[in-house]
Each structure stands twice: as C-alpha cells, then as structure tokens.
N, C-alpha and C positions, 0 to 999 in steps of 0.2 A: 530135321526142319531147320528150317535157315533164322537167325535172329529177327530179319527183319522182316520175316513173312505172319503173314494173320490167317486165320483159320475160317474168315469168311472172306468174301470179294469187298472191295472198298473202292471210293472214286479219289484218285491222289490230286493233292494240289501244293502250296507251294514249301510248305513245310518235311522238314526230315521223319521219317517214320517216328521215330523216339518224341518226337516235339507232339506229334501230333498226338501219341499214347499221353503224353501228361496234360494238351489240352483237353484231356476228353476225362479225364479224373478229377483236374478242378473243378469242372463243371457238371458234376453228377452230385446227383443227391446225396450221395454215400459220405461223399467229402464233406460237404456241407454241413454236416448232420454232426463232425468228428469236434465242433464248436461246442455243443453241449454236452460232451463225453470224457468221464473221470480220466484223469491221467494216471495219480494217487488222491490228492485233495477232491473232494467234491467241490466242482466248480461253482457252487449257490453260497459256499461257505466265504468268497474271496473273489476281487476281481482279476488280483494277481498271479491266482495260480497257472500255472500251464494245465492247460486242457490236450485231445488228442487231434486236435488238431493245430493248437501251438507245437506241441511235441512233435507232427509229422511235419512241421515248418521251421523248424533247428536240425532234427535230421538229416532232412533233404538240403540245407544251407553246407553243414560240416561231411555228407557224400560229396557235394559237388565239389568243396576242397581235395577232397581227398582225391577225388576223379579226377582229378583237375592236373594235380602235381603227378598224379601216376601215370599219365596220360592214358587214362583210360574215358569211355564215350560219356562225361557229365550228365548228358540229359538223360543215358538211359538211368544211371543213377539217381538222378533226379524222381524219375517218375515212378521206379522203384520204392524209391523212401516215403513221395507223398502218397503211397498205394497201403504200403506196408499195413496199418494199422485200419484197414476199413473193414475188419471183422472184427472189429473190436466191440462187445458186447457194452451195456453201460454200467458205471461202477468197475471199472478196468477190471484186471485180472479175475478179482472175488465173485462177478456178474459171469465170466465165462466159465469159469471152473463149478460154480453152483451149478448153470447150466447144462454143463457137462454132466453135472454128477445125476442128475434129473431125468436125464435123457434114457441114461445107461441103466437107472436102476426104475424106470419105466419100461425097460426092457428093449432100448434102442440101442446096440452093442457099442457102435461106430460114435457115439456124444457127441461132444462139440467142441471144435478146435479152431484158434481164431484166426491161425495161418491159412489153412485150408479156406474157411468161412471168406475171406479175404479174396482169396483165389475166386471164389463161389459168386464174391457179390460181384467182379469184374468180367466173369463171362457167363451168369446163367440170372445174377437177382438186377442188377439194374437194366431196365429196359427202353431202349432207345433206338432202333431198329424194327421191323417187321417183319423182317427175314427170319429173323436168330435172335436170341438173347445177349446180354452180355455188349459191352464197350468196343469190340473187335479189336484188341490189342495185338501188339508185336507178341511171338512168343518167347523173345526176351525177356519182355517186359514182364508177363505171368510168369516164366520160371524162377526172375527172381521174387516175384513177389510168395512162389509157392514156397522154395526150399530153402532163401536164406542163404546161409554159409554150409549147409551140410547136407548130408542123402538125405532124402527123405519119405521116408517107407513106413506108412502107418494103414492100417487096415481098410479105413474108409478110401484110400487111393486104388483099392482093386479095382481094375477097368478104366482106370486113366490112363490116357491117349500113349501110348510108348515113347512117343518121341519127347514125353519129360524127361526119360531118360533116368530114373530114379536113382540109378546106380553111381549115380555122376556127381561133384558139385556143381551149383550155378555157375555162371558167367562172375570173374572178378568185379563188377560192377556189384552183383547182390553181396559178395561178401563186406566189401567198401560201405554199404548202406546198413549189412547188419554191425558191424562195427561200428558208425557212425551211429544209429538209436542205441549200443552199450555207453557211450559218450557224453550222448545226450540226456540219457536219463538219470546217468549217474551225477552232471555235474550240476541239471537243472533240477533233480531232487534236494541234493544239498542246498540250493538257492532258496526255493521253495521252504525248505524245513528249516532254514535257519533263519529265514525274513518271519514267520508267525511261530517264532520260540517252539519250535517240537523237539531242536536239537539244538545244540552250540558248538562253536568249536572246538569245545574242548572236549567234546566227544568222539574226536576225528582227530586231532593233531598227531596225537602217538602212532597212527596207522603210518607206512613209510611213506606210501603215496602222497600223502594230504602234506608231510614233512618237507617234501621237495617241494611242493608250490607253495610251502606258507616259506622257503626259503627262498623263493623267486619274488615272494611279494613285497619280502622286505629289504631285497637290493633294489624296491623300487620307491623306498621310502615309505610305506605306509604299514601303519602300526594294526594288532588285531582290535585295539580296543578303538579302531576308527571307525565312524559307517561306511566308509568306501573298503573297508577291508572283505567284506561278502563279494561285492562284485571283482575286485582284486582278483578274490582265490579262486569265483566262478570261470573267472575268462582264464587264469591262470591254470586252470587242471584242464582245461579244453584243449587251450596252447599246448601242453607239456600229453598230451594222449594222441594230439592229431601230430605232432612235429614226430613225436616215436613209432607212431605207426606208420608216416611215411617213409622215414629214415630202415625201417628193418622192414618193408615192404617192398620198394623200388626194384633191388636186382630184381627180387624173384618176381613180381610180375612183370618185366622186362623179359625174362626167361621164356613167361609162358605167350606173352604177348607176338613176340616172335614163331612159335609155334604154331599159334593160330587169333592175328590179330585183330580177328572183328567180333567182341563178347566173348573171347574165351572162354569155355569152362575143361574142368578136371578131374581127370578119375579119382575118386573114391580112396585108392588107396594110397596118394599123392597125399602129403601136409598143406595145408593151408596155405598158399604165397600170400595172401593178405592179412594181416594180425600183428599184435603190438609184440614188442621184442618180451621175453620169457619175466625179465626180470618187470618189467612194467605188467603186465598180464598178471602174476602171482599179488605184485601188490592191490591192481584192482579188484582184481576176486577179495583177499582181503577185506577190502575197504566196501566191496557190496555187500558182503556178509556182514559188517557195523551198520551199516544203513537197514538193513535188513532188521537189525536187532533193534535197534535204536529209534528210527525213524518209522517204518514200515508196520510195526509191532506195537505203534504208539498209542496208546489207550484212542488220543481223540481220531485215531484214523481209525483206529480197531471197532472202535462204537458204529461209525457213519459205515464201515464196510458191510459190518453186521447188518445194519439197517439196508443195506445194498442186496444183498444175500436174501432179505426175508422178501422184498421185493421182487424179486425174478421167482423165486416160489412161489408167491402167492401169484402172481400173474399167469404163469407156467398150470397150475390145478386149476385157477378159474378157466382157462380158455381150454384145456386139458379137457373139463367136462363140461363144458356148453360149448358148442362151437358158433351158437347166437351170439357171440360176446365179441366174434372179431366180425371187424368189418369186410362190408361186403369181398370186395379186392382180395380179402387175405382169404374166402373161404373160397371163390372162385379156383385158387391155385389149388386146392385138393384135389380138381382133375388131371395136373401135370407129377405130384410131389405127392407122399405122404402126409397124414396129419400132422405128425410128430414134428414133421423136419418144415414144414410151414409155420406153426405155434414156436419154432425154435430159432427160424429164418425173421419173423413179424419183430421178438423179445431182442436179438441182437442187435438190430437196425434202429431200436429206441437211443433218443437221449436220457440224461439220467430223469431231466424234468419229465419227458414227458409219460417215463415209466414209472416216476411218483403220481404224477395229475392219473394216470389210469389206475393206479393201484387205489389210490385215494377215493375214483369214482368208485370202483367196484367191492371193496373194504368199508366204505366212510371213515378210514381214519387215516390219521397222519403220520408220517415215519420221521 
C-alpha cells in the first residue's frame, strides 16, 4: 500500500494528504482529552507540569526539526508525534500497565497496550463518518503511529491487514518521532522534577551526559546556583540530543531516501539510519536509568501512582460486574466489541479527573 493512500474513500480538497491526517487529530476528541492526562506528575497537583498533551506538543515541535534538516516529509512527522500518545490510558504508564494486568488475569490474553490502543482509537474508537469507523488516515500516518522505530509483532496484531508489513521498520519519519518523545521526555522530566524539588542537580551532574550541557551552559555565562540555570540545561540537553542525532543520522537517511524517497521504510534486519551516535545513546540510557531511580521512584510520585493504580481497579470490577454502571453509548457497543475490551476501551479514554469524579461517585471516597 502506498503512503499516501487510505483504507476508505474520501472527497480531496486543497490540502496535502499528511496536512489533512493532522487536521483531523487535532480536532478529535482523543486529542483533546490528552489535556487532562498524567504525563508523570498528576496534572491537579501543578499548573506547570506537562501533561500529554503538552508532551505530544514538544514532540511533534523537535520531529518536525528533525524532519526538517533530514529532509524528510515534516508533516508526516508531525502528525505521527501528535497521534502517538492517544492511547494513552490516565495516570500515564501505571494506569495502562494496571490495565493490562486486569485484563489478562480476567482471562483476556491479548491486555492492553497503549501503541496498539493508539492505532485502535484512530481507525475503529473515534467516530466521525457513517461509512466506517476511525479518522480515515494515510497509511503512513497509522504505521507510524503503530510500530514506532521497530517490528512490531505482538499477539493481539494477528489478522492485521498485511500490508503493515510487520516484518519491516516504519517509514524514517516514525523513527525521527520516536526519537524525538526519547528527547522530550527525558529533558522535560528533568525540568518538571527540578522546578518542584523531587530532584537537583546534583543528582545528575556526575552522569556524562548532563556533564556536557552543564559545560555548554557555562561558556555561556550562567552559574548552577542561578534560576535561569534549569532552563539553561533544559534547552541545552535538547540542543546537544537533537544537533547529535542529526549529525550521525543524515548520510544514512540520505542512503535510504534515495532508494525509496517518499516515506521510506526498512527491512528488519537493516540498523536503524535514524538514532543518536553510540557514544550519546549509551549515555542517555544511563542518564534514564537515574531519572528512573531518582525522580520516577520518588515517594511523592510513587504515592499519587498508587492512588492511580487503585483507580482503574476499582473502576475496571465496578463496571466489570454491573454493566448498569456504564452509560448508555458504552453498553450499546457490546453488539460490535466484547465486554471486556469496551469496559477497557471507556477506562483508557478517561482523563485522570474524570476517572477520580467517577471513582468518587461510585466508591464515595476520595483518592
């Protein structure tokens, strides 16, 4: 199948295929919704923290850099990154993995994964059509939103349409986009956790990574014990990730761009042309693994996750055994769907508010 073909009929007008795929994301509910959705902080705690839909609005800014200078297609990038996170459950990661784990040990094999989920909301759960389900995208655009930078072959994809091509990588556009949320959330967690004290810098300095921008920041004059030294190091590890991946990236998507230059993608057992050079890569990994220990693992984030976690369970058994509990709309869809994967479809698509106010109603208490 061809990048820029769609999998129903559509009326063209005066936009590019990829332009028109990202007007039709902003403008769904899904997106929308990505406003009230934990990133790591719980967004009730803070005005400042990124949420996921700040988070899929730095993304999609440092893709379209990257797109940009690589020459590769921007806006597919683009619409890729603002897509990326629409299965994202609430209470980030801890809310899908509960989820999952729920599923599976209710006896639903396949659980729940939020790349997949993602794929799910843009061609089967948003509805906007009469014909068919789903946004009617490029199938650019959903392959990278499915696989990302790598194959992707997980059990619940048996009887996906062939022409994913599972054996394959994406199109260089989705690997530039998963690169780019590695970027973003690495630099804007550090921002995040060092603006309401969960971390300092002197929790980070000794990693080599954080060593080179805190030495870029002070040939530019400013000290760590300044306020402007956060946003210094923020824009400076951005600078120093996005400058290195496109520097050890160019030949080689030059390479393959010539080979097949509209969305390219790559066999399977081909390296990566897109990715930070080895010695930058090693120290990120690194430096996530501190963040991981340090920030991530943080009692106040640990408490509020918990409280994340008892939320989607208790939601998940109420609606589990009364099916009077969801509304109308959500029990209609039992004639298309499963029970399981509708009560599991309803619980992703909450914000974290609004799966406290329902927890609250149906509990009487507060988390």
């Amino acid at each position: 199948m061809k990048p820029y073909e769609r999998f129903h009929p559509f009326q063209n007008d005066f936009r590019d295929p990829f332009s028109r795929d990202r007007d039709r994301v902003i403008h769904c509910s899904s997106f929308r919704r990505l406003e009230y959705k934990t990133q790591v902080f719980l967004n009730h705690e803070g005005d400042y923290f990124r949420t996921r839909l700040t988070h899929s609005l730095e993304v999609s800014q440092i893709a379209r850099t990257l797109a940009r200078q690589l020459g590769l297609n921007e806006t597919l990038a683009e619409v890729i990154a603002l897509s990326h996170d629409l299965g994202h459950t609430p209470f980030g990661h801890v809310g899908g993995d509960e989820l999952d784990r729920l599923l599976k040990a209710d006896g639903h094999p396949l659980g729940f994964e939020h790349n997949f989920q993602s794929f799910r909301v843009l061609t089967k759960l948003e509805k906007r059509y009469k014909e068919f389900d789903g946004l009617n995208l490029t199938f650019a655009t959903l392959e990278g939103v499915l696989k990302h930078s790598y194959p992707y072959e997980k059990p619940f994809l048996e009887g996906l349409d062939e022409r994913f091509a599972l054996e394959k990588h994406p199109s260089l556009e989705a690997m530039v986009v998963d690169h780019a949320d590695e970027i973003a959330y690495t630099s804007h967690d550090i921002d995040d956790g060092v603006k309401y004290g969960l971390i300092t810098f002197d929790d980070l300095l000794d990693e080599p990574l954080c060593g080179r921008v805190d030495a870029m920041v002070a040939q530019e004059g400013v000290a760590q014990n300044e306020p402007l030294y956060r946003h210094r190091f923020v824009a400076g590890l951005i600078k120093l990730l996005v400058e290195d991946f496109i520097e050890n990236s160019k030949e080689k998507t030059a390479h393959y761009k010539k080979e097949e230059p509209v969305c390219a993608t790559i066999d399977a057992k081909e390296p990566l042309p897109a990715t930070f050079s080895k010695e930058t890569a090693t120290q990120l990994k690194l430096l996530k693994k501190r963040l991981f220990k340090k920030l991530y693992k943080h009692e106040k984030i640990a408490r509020k996750m918990h409280a994340g976690k008892q939320c989607i369970q208790g939601l998940y058994k109420a609606f589990s055994e009364d099916y009077d509990l969801l509304p109308e709309h959500q029990k209609a869809l039992f004639d298309v769907r499963p029970a399981h994967r509708v009560i599991a479809d309803y619980l992703a698509a909450m914000t974290d508010r609004y799966a406290m106010k329902t927890y609250h109603e149906l509990y009487g208490l507060s988390l």
